[in-house]
C-alpha positions in Angstrom: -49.9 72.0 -64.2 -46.5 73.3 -62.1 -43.5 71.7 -63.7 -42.5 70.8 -60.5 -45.1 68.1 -60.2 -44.4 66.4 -63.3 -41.1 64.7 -62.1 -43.3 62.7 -59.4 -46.3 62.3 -61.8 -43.3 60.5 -64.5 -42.2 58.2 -61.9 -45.5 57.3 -60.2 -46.9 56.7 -63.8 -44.1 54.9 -64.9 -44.1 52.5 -61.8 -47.7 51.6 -62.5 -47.2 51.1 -66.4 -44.3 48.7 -64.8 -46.9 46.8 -61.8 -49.4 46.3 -65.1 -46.4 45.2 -67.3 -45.3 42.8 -64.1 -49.2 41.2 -64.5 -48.0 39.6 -68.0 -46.0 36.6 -66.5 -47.2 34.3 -69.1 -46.5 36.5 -72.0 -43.1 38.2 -70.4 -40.3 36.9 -68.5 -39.1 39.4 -65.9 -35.8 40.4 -68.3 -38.5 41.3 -70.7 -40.7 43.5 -68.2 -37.6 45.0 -67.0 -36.4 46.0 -70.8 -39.8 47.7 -71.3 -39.7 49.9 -68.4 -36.0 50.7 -68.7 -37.4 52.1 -72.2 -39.3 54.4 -70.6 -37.5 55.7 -67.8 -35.4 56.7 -71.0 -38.3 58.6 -72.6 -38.1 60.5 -69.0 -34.2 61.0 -68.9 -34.9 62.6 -72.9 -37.2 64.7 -72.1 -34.9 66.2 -69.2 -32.0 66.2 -71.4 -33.7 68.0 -74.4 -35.3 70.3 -72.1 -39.0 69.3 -72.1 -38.5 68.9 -68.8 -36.1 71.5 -66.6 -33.5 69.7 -64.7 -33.8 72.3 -61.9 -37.3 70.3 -61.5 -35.3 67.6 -60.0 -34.5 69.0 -57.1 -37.6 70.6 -55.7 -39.2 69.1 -52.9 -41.9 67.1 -54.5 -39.3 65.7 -56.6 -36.5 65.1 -53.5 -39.2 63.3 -51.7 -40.4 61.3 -54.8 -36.6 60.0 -54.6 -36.6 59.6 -51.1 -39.2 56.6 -51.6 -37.6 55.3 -54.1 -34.1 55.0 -52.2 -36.2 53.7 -48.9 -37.8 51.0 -51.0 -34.2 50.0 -52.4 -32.8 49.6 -48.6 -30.5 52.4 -48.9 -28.8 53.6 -45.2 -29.1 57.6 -44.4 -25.6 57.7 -44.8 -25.9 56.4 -48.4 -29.4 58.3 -49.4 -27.4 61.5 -48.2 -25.0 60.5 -50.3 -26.8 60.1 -53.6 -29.2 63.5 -52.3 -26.1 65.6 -52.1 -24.7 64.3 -55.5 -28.7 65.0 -57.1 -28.7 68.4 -56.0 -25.6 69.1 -56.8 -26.3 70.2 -59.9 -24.3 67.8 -61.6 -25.2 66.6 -65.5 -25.4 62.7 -64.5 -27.9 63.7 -62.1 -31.1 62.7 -64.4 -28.9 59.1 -65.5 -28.8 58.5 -61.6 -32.4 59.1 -60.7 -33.4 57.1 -63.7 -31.2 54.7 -62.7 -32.4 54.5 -59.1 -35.7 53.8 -60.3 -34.8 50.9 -63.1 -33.2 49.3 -60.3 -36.3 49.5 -57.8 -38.6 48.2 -60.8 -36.0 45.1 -60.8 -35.8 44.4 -57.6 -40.0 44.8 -57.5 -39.7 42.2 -60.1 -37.6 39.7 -59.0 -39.1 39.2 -55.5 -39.9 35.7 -54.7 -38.3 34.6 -57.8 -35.5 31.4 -57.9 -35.0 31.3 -61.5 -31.3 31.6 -62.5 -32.1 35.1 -64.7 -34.0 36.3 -61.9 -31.4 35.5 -59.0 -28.5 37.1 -61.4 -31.0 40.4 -62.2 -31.0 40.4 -58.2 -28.0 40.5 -57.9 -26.7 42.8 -60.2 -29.3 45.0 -58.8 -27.2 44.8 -55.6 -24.0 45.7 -57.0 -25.8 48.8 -59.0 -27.0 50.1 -56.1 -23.0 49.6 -54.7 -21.6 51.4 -57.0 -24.1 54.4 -57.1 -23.7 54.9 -53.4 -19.9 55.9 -54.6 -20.5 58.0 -56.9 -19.3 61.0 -54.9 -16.0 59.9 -55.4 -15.7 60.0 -59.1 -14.1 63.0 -60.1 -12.5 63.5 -56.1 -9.2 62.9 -57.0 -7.2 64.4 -60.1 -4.5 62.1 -60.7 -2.9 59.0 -59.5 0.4 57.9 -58.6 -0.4 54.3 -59.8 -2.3 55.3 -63.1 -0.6 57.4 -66.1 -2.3 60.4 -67.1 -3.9 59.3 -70.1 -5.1 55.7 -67.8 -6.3 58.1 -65.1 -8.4 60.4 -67.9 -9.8 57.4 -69.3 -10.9 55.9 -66.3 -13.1 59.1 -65.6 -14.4 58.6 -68.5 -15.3 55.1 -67.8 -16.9 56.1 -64.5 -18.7 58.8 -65.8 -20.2 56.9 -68.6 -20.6 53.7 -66.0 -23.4 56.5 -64.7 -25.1 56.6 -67.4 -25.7 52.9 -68.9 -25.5 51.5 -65.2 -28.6 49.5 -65.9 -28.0 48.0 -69.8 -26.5 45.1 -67.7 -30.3 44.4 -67.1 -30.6 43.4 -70.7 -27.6 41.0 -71.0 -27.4 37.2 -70.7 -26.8 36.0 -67.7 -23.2 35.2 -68.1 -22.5 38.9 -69.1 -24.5 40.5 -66.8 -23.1 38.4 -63.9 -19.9 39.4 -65.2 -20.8 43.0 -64.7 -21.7 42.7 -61.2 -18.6 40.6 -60.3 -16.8 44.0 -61.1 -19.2 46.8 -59.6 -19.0 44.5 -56.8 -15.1 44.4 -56.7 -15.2 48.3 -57.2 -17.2 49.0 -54.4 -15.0 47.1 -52.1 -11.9 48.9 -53.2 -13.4 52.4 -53.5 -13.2 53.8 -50.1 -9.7 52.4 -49.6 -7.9 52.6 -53.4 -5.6 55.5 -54.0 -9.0 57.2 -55.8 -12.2 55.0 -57.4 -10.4 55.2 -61.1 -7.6 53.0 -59.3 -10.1 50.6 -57.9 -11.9 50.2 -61.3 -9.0 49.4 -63.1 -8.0 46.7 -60.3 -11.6 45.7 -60.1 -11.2 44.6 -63.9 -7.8 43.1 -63.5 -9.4 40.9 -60.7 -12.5 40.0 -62.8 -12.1 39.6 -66.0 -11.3 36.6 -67.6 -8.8 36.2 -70.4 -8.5 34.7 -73.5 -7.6 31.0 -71.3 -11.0 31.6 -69.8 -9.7 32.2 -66.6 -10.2 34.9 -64.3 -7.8 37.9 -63.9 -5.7 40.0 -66.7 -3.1 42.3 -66.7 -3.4 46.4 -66.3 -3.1 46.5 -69.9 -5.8 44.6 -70.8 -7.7 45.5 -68.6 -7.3 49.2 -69.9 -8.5 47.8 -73.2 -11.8 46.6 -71.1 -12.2 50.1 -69.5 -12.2 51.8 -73.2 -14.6 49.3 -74.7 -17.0 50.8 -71.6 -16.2 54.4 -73.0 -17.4 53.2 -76.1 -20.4 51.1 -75.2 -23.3 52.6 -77.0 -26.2 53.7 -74.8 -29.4 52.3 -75.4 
């Protein structure tokens, strides 16, 4: 079978392993359904990684419009789907951590729908802020340096964005309160992105205006919320 149809094949087959896994209610809460097919959009991402799968497969046709469907079903505007298309066939590494991505978050938004509980309503809404934050991911790496940020701050901050790519959806896995946390931020960032000196700016002020410090209230200092950006470098993947 052509290579190239195996990238549409992964994600139909995956989709339908998630519907059957969505059947379970009794047995699974949604955080639980969602954690088993995040698990194997992961085998997928592997297998490009490793090379069992070419990452030039990504960006035939079949596979574009595969990704297409998935952006439509997420309510993405053309301005946005050109957005993440451009970045896709690009060529760039984070590519395969994005279209996995895409898909974890359609599988949660699938499974959330018509749901009030409170782990439901905060996957729901982190699924909005993930979706955000991907439609800005053309402007990581635009900018190399800042007037605002010290060279090391400003190298550390790309790699907090870059790496942001790659876990975007662990989040789906947290406790509420964590999670919620998350999307607090990816939702601050997004605001700020278009209008920051460059999106490692915004991400450092999205922190400061999040996070909470050790008084439990909201909002810390540039330096510790540097100390929150390198904990993200160093957050383990799944």
């Amino acid at each position: 079978m052509k290579k190239k149809h195996i990238i549409g094949m992964m994600i139909v087959a995956s989709m339908l392993s998630f519907n059957a896994f969505a059947g379970m209610t009794v047995v699974k809460n949604v955080k639980e359904v969602i954690v088993e097919y995040m698990k194997k959009m992961d085998d997928f991402k592997a297998a490009v990684k490793n090379g069992k799968i070419k990452a030039s497969s990504l960006e035939t046709a079949d596979a574009l419009k595969e990704q297409d469907k998935v952006m439509d079903n997420l309510g993405l505007t053309n301005k946005d789907k050109n957005t993440l298309r451009t970045y896709i066939s690009s060529g760039n590494v984070l590519k395969v951590d994005v279209i996995g991505t895409l898909n974890v978050l359609w599988a949660a938004k699938k499974g959330t729908v018509g749901k009030t509980d409170a782990e439901a309503v905060s996957i729901s809404s982190f699924v909005d802020s993930a979706i955000k934050f991907l439609t800005n991911v053309d402007l990581i790496g635009e900018k190399k340096s800042s007037t605002k940020l010290s060279e090391a701050e400003f190298k550390e901050t790309a790699e907090a964005l870059n790496k942001l790519v790659t876990i975007l959806d662990n989040p789906l896995s947290y406790e509420i309160k964590e999670r919620d946390n998350y999307t607090a931020m990816l939702n601050k960032l997004s605001e700020n992105a278009l209008t920051a000196e460059s999106i490692n700016l915004a991400l450092v002020e999205a922190v400061m205006a999040t996070a909470k410090g050790p008084d439990g209230k909201v909002g810390v200092s540039k330096e510790k919320a540097m100390e929150i950006i390198r904990n993200i470098i160093n957050c383990l993947s799944r």
